[in-house]
C-alpha positions as a Markdown table, in Angstrom:
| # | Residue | x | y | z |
|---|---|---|---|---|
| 1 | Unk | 128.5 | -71.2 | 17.1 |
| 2 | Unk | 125.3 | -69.5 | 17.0 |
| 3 | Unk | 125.0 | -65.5 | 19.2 |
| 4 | Unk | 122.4 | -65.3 | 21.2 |
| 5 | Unk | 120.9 | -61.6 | 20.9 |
| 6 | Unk | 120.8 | -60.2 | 24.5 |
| 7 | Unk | 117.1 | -59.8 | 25.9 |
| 8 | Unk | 115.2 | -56.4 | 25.6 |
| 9 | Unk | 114.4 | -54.8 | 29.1 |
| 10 | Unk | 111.1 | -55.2 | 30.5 |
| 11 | Unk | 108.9 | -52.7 | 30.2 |
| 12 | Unk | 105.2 | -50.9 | 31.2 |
| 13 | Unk | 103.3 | -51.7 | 28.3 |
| 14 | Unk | 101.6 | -48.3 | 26.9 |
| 15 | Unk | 98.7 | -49.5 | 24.9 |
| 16 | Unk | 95.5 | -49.3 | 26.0 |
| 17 | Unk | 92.7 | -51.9 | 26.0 |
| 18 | Unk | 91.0 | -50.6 | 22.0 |
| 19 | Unk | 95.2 | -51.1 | 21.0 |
| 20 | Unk | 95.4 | -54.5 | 22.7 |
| 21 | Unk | 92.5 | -55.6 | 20.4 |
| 22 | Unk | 93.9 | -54.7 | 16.8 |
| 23 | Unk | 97.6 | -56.6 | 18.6 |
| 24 | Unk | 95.1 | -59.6 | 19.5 |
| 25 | Unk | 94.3 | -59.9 | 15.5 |
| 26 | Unk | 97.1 | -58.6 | 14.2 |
| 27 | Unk | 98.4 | -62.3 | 13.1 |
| 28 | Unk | 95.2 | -63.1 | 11.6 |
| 29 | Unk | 94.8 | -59.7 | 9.9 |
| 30 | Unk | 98.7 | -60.5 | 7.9 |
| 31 | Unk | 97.5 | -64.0 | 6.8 |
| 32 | Unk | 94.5 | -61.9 | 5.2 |
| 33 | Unk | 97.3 | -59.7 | 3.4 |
| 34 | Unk | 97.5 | -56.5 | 5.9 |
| 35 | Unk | 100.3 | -55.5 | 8.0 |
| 36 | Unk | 99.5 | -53.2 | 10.6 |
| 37 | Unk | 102.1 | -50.7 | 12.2 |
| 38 | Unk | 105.1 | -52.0 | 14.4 |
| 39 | Unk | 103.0 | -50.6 | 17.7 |
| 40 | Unk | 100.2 | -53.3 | 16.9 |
| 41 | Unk | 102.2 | -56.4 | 17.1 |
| 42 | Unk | 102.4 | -58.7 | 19.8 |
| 43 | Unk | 105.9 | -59.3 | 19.7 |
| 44 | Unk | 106.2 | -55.0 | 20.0 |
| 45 | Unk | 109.0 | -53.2 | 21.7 |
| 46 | Unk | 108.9 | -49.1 | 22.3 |
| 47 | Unk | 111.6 | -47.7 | 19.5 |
| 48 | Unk | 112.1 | -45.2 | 22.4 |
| 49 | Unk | 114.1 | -47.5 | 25.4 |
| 50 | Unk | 117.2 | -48.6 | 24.5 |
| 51 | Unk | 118.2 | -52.3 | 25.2 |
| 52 | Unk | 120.3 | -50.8 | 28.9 |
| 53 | Unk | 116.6 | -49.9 | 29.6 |
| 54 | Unk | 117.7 | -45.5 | 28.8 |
| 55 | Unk | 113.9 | -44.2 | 28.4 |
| 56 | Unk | 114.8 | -41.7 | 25.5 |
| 57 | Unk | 111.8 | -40.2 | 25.9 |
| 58 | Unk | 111.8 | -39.0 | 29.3 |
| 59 | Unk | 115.5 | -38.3 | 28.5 |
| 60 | Unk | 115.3 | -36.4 | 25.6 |
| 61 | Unk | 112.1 | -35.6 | 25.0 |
| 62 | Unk | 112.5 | -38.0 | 21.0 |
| 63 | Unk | 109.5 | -37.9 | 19.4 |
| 64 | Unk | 108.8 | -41.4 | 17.6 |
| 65 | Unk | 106.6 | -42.7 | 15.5 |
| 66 | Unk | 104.8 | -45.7 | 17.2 |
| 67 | Unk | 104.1 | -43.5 | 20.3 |
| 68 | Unk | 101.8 | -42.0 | 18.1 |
| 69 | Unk | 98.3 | -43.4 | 19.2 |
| 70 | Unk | 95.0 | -43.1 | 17.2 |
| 71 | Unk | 91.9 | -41.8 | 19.0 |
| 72 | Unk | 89.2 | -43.5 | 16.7 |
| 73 | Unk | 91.5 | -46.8 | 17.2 |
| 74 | Unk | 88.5 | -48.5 | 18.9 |
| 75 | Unk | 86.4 | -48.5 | 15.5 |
| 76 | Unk | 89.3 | -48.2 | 13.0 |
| 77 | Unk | 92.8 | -48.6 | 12.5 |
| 78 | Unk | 95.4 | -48.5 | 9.2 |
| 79 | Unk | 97.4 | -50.7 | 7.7 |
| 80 | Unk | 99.6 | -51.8 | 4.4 |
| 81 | Unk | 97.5 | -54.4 | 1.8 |
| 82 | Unk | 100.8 | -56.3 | 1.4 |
| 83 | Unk | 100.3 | -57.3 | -1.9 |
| 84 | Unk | 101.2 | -53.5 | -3.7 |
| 85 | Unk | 101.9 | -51.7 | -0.1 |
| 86 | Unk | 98.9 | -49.4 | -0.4 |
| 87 | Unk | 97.3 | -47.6 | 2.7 |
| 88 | Unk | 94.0 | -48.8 | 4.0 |
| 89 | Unk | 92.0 | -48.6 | 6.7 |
| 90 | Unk | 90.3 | -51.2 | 8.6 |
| 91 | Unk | 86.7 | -50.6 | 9.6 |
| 92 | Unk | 84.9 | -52.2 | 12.3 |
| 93 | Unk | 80.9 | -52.3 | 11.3 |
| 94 | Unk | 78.6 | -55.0 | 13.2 |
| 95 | Unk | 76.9 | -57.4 | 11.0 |
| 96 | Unk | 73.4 | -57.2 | 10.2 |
| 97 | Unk | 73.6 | -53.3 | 10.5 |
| 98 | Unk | 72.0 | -51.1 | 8.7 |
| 99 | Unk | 75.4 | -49.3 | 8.1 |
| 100 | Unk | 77.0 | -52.4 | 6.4 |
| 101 | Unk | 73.8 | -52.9 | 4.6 |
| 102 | Unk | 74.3 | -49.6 | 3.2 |
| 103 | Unk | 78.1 | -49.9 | 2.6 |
| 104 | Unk | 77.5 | -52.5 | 0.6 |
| 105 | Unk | 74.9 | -51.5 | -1.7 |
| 106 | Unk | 76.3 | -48.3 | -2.0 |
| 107 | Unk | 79.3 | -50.3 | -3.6 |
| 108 | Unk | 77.5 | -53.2 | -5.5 |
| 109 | Unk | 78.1 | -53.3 | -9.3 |
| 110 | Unk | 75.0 | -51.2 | -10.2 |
| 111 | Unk | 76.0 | -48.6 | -8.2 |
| 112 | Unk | 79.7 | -48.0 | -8.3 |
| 113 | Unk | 79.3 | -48.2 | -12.2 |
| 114 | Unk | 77.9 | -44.9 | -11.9 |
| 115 | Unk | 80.3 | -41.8 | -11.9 |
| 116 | Unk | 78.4 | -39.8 | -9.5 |
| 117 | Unk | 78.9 | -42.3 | -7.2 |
| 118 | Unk | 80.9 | -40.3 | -4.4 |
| 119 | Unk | 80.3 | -43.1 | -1.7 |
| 120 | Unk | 84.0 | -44.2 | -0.2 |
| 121 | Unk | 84.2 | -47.7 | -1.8 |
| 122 | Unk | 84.2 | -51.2 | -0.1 |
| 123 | Unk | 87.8 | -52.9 | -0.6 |
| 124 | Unk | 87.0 | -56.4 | 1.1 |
| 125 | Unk | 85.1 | -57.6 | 4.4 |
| 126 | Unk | 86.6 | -59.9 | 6.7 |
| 127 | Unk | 84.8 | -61.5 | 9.4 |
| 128 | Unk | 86.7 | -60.8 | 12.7 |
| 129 | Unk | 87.8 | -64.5 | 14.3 |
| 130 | Unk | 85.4 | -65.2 | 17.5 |
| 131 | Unk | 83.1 | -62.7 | 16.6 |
| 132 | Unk | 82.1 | -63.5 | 12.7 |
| 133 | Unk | 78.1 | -63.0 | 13.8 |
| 134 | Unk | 78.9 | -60.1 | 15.5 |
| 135 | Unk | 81.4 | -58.1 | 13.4 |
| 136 | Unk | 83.5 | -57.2 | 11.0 |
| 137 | Unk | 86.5 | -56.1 | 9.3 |
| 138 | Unk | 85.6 | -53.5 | 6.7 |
| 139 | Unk | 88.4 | -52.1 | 3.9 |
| 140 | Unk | 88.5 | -48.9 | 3.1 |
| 141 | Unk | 91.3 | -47.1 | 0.7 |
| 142 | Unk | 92.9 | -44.4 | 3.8 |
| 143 | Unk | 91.8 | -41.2 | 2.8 |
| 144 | Unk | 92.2 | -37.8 | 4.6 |
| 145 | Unk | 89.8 | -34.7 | 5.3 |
| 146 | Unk | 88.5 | -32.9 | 2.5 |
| 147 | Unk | 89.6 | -29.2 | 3.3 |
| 148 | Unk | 93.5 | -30.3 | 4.3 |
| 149 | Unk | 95.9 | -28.9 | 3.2 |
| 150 | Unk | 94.0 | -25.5 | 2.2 |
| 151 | Unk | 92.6 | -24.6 | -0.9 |
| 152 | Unk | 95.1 | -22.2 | -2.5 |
| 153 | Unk | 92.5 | -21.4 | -5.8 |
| 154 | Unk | 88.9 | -21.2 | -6.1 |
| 155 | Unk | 88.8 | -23.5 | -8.8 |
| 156 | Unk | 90.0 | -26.3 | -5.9 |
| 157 | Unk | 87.6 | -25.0 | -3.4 |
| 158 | Unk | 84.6 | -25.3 | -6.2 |
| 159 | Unk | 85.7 | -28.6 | -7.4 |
| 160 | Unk | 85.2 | -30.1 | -3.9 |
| 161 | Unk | 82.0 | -28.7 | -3.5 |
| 162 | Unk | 80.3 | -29.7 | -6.7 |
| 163 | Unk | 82.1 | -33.1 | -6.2 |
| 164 | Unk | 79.9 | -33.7 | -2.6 |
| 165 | Unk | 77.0 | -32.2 | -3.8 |
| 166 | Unk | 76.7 | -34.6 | -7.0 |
| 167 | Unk | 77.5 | -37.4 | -4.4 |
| 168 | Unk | 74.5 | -36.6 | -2.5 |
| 169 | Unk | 72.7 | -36.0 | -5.2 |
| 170 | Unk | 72.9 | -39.5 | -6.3 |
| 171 | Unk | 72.2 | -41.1 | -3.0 |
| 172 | Unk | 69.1 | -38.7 | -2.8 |
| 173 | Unk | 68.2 | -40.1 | -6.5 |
| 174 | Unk | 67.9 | -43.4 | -5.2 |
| 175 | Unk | 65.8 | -42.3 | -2.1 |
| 176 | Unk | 69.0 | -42.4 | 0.2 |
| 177 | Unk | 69.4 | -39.5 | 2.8 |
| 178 | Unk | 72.7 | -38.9 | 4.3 |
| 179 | Unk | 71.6 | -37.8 | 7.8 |
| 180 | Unk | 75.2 | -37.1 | 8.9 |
| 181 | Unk | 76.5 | -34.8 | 5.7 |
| 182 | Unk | 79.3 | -32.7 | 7.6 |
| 183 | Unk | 83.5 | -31.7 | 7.8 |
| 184 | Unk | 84.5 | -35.0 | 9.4 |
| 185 | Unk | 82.3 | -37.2 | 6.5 |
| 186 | Unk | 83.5 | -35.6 | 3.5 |
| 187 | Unk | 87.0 | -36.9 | 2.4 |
| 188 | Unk | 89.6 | -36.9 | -0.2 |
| 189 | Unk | 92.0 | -39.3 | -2.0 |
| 190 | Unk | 95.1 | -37.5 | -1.2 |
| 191 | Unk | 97.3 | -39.5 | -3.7 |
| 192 | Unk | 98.7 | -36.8 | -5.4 |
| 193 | Unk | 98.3 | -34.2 | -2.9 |
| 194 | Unk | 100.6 | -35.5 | -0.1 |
| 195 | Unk | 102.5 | -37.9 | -2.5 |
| 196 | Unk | 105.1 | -38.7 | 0.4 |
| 197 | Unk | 101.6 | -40.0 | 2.4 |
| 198 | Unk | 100.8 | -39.0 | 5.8 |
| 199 | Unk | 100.5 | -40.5 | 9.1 |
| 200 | Unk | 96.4 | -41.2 | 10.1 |
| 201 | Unk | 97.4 | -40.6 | 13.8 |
| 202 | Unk | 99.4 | -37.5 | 13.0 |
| 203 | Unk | 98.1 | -36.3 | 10.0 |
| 204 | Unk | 100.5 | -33.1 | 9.9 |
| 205 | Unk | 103.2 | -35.1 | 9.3 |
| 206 | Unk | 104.4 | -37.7 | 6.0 |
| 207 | Unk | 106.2 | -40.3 | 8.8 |
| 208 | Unk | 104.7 | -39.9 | 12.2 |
| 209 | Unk | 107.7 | -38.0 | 13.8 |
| 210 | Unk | 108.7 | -34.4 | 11.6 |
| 211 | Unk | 105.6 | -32.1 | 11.7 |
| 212 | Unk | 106.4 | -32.1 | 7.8 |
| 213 | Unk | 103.9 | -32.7 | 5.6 |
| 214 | Unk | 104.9 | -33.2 | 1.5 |
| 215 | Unk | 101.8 | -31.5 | -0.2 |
| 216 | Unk | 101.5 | -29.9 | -3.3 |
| 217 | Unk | 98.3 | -28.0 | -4.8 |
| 218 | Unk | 95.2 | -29.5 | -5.9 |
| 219 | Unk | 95.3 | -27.8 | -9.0 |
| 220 | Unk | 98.2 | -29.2 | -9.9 |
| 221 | Unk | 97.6 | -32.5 | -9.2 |
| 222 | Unk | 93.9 | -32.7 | -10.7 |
| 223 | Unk | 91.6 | -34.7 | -11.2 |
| 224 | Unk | 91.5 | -34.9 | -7.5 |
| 225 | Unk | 88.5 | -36.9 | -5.9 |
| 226 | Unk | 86.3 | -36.8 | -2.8 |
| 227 | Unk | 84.7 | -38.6 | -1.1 |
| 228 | Unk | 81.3 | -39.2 | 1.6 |
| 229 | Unk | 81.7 | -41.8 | 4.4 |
| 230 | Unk | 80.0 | -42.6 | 8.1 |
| 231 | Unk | 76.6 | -44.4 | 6.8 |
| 232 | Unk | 75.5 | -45.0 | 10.5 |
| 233 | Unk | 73.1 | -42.8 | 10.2 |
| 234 | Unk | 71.9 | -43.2 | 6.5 |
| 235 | Unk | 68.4 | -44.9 | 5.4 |
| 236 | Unk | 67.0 | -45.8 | 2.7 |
| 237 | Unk | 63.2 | -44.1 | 2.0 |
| 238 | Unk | 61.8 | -46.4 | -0.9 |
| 239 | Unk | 58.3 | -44.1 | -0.6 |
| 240 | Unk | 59.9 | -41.1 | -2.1 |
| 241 | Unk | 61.9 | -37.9 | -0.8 |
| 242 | Unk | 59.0 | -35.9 | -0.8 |
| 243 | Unk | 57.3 | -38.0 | 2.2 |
| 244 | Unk | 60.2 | -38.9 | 4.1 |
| 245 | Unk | 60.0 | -37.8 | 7.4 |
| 246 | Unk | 62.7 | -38.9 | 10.4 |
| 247 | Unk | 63.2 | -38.3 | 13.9 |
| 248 | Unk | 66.3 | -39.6 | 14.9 |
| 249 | Unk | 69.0 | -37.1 | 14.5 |
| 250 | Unk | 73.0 | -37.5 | 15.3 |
| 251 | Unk | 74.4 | -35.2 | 12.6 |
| 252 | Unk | 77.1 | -33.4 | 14.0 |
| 253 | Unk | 76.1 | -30.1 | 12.7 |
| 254 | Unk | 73.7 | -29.1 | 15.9 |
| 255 | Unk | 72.6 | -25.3 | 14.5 |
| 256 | Unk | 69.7 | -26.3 | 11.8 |
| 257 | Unk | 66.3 | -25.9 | 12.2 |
| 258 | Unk | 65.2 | -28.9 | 12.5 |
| 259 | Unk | 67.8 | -29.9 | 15.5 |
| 260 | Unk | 65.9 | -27.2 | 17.2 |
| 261 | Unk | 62.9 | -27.5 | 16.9 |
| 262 | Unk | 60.8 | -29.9 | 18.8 |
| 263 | Unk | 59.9 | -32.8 | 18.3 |
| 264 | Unk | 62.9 | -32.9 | 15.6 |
| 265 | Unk | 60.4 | -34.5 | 12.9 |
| 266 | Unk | 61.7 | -33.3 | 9.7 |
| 267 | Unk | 62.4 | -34.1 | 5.7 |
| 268 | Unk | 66.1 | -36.1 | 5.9 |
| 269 | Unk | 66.6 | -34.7 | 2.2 |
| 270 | Unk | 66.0 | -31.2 | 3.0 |
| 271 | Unk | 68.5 | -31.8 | 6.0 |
| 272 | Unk | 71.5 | -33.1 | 3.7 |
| 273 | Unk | 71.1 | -29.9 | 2.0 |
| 274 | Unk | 71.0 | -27.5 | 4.7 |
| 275 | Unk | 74.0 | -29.6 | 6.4 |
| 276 | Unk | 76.0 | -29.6 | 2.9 |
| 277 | Unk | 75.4 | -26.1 | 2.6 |
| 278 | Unk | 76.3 | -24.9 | 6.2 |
| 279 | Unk | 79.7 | -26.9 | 5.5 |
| 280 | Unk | 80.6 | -25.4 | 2.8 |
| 281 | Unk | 79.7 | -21.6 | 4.2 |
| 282 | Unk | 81.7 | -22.5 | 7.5 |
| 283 | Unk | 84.7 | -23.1 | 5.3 |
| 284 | Unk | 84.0 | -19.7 | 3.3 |
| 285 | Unk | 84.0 | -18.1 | 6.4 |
| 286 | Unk | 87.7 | -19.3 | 7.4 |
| 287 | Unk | 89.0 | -17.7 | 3.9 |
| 288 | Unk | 90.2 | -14.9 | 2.2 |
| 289 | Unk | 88.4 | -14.5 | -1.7 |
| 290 | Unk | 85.3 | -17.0 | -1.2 |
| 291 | Unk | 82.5 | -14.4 | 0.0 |
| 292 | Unk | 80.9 | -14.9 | -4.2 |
| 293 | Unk | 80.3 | -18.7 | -3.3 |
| 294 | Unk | 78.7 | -17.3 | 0.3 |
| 295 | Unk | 75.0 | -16.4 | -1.5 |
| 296 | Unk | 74.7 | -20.0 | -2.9 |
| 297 | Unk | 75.3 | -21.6 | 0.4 |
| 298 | Unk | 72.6 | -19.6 | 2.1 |
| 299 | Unk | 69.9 | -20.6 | 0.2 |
| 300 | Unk | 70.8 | -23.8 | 0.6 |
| 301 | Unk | 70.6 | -23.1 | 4.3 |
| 302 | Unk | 67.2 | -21.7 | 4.2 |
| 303 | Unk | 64.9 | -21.9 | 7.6 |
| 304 | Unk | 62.1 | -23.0 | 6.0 |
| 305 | Unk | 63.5 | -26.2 | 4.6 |
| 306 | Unk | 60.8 | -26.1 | 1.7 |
| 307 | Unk | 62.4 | -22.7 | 0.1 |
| 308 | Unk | 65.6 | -25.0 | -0.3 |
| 309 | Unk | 66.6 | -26.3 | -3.4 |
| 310 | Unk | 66.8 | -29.8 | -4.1 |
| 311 | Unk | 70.1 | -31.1 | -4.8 |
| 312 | Unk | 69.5 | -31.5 | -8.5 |
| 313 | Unk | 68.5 | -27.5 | -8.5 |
| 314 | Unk | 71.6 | -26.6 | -6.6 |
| 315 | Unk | 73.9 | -28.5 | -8.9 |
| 316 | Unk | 72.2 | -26.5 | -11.7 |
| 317 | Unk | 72.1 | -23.3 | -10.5 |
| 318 | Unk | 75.7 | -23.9 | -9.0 |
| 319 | Unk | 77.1 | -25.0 | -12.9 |
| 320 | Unk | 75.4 | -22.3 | -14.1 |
| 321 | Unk | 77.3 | -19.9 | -11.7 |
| 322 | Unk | 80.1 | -21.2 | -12.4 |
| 323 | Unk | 79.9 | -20.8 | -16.3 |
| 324 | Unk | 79.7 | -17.4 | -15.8 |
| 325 | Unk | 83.2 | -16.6 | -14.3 |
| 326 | Unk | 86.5 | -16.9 | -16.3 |
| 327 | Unk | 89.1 | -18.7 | -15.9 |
| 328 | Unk | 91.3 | -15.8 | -14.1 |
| 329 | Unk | 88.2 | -15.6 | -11.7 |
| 330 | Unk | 89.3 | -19.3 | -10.9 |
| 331 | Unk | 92.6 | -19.6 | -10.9 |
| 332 | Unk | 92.7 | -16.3 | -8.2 |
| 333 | Unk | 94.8 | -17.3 | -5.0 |
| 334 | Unk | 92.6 | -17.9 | -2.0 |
| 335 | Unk | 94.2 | -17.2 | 1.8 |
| 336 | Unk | 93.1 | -18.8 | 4.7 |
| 337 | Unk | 92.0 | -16.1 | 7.5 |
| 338 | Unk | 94.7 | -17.2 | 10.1 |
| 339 | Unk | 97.7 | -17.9 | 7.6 |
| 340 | Unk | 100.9 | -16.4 | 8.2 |
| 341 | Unk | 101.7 | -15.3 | 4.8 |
| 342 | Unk | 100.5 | -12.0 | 3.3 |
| 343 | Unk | 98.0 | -12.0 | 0.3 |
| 344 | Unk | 100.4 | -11.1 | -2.6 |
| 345 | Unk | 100.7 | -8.2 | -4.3 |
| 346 | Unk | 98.8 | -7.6 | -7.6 |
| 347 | Unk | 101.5 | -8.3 | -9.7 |
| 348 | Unk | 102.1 | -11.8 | -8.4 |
| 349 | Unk | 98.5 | -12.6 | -8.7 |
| 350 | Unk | 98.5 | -11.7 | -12.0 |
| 351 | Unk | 101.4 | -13.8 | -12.8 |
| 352 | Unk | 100.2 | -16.5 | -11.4 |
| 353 | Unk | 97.0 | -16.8 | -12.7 |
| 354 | Unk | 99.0 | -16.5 | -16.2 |
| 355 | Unk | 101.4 | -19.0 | -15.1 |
| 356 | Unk | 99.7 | -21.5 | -12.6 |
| 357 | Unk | 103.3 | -23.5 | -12.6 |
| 358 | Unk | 104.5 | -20.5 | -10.4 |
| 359 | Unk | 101.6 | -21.3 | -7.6 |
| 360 | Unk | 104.7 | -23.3 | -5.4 |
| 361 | Unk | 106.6 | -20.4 | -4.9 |
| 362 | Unk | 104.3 | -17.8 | -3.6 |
């Protein structure tokens, strides 16, 4: 004779109207081969009340992982590909845009073929049901901001740099400015940095619930690879980089001169540079042992956008800085300026730039 299971208690549902839409498609989304988190399914009851209807949340104060809810869920969500259970993101871009027009160049044959390529790659598009004229699902591999966890060398910190520069250095090459170059659009595959994953809603932590995080150095782990996404506000300047001028402007970095000035008409390319290079100097600024790196990114940053170099000077004047320190110079241990442990002594930095294996335990 069959059980019957005993029903779940009723319940306030939590999710708000952006959530409701990823539940709406999630059926759709797993015949396409993604399964989104237990939170997005329509058939979805909170881990956190019990089946005698005991809120262990207001109880207890639990923390669980699908109360986690993602802020940029109205544009983009994660999920599994089911097929080899790897983490992507879904990516909603309306058609005929001139950000999916981009996206997709950027990632055509001709283009990807070429190692300087530092555009996030296009996994699939899938038109969303109801709305296939309007929009659609874009798949993107999950990746995570590129300055967390911290550098711990300078040889990590440099890599990243020269990585985003030669990025926008090929887009510039084919007469494609940025126009949005900043912290939040420059990512990295964290693969081997966080090899337990981590949660895109709570990115501190490897499950969604522990504030734990499983990450181990860059240098360690190398080759590590970055990454430049957001193409809403990139175009395409087939007349040359010498007279592009623009006047639309929704970078995120507000302080340059051309956001100041008025009208902002300005040269796109010189922008990238001075937005590239302000990054970059911001996150010197929040370190311990980067102030030699400090001189570059000012020029970059230069008023007058004309005395800035190009991006194809800056990547060789920045090789050719490079090529002039030695390898203890790069391996030195870099703090950031609010961490809570103490720069080591002398000794340890000398043993550990003799014996990089020893980085973990200091």
């Amino acid at each position: 004779m069959a059980r019957t299971l005993p029903s779940l208690p009723a319940f306030e549902d939590p999710r708000t109207a952006s959530e409701l839409f990823w539940v709406k498609h999630q059926p759709f989304l797993e015949t396409q081969g993604f399964m989104l988190r237990p939170r997005y399914h329509p058939d979805w009851h909170p881990s956190w009340i019990l089946k005698d209807g005991t809120d262990l949340k207001a109880k207890y104060g639990f923390k669980v992982e699908d109360d986690n809810i993602f802020l940029h869920g109205s544009v983009l969500l994660d999920a599994t590909r089911m097929k080899d259970g790897v983490k992507v993101v879904l990516r909603m871009v309306p058609v005929g845009s001139q950000e999916l027009a981009m996206m997709e160049h950027l990632s055509s044959a001709d283009m990807v073929r070429d190692p300087r390529n530092r555009t996030v790659p296009i996994l699939g598009i899938i038109p969303i049901p109801g709305e296939e004229k309007q929009r659609v699902f874009v798949v993107l591999p999950m990746l995570r901001v590129f300055n967390s966890p911290p550098f711990h060398c300078r040889r990590e910190f440099a890599d990243a740099f020269r990585q985003i520069l030669e990025g926008i250095h090929f887009m510039h090459e084919h007469n494609i400015a940025h126009g949005d170059a900043c912290t939040s659009n420059f990512m990295m595959d964290a693969t081997g940095v966080c090899p337990r994953g981590f949660h895109i809603a709570y990115p501190h932590s490897y499950n969604g619930v522990y504030h734990v995080l499983h990450e181990r150095p860059r240098c360690l782990v190398s080759p590590v690879s970055y990454y430049i996404i957001d193409f809403e506000t990139t175009r395409h300047f087939p007349a040359g980089r010498n007279d592009a001028r623009a006047t639309a402007m929704k970078c995120q970095i507000k302080n340059s001169p051309e956001f100041l000035c008025s009208p902002p008409l300005h040269n796109p390319f010189c922008l990238d540079v001075y937005n590239v290079g302000a990054t970059f100097f911001r996150t010197c600024e929040r370190y311990h042992g980067l102030d030699d790196f400090k001189p570059f990114f000012l020029t970059m940053m230069a008023e007058d956008p004309l005395f800035r170099p190009t991006t194809t000077t800056a990547l060789e004047e920045f090789d050719t800085f490079m090529a002039a320190k030695d390898v203890i110079w790069m391996r030195s241990r870099i703090w950031p300026n609010d961490s809570l442990h103490k720069p080591p002594s002398r000794l340890v930095q000398f043993l550990w730039r003799k014996f990089p294996s020893l980085l973990p335990y200091f």
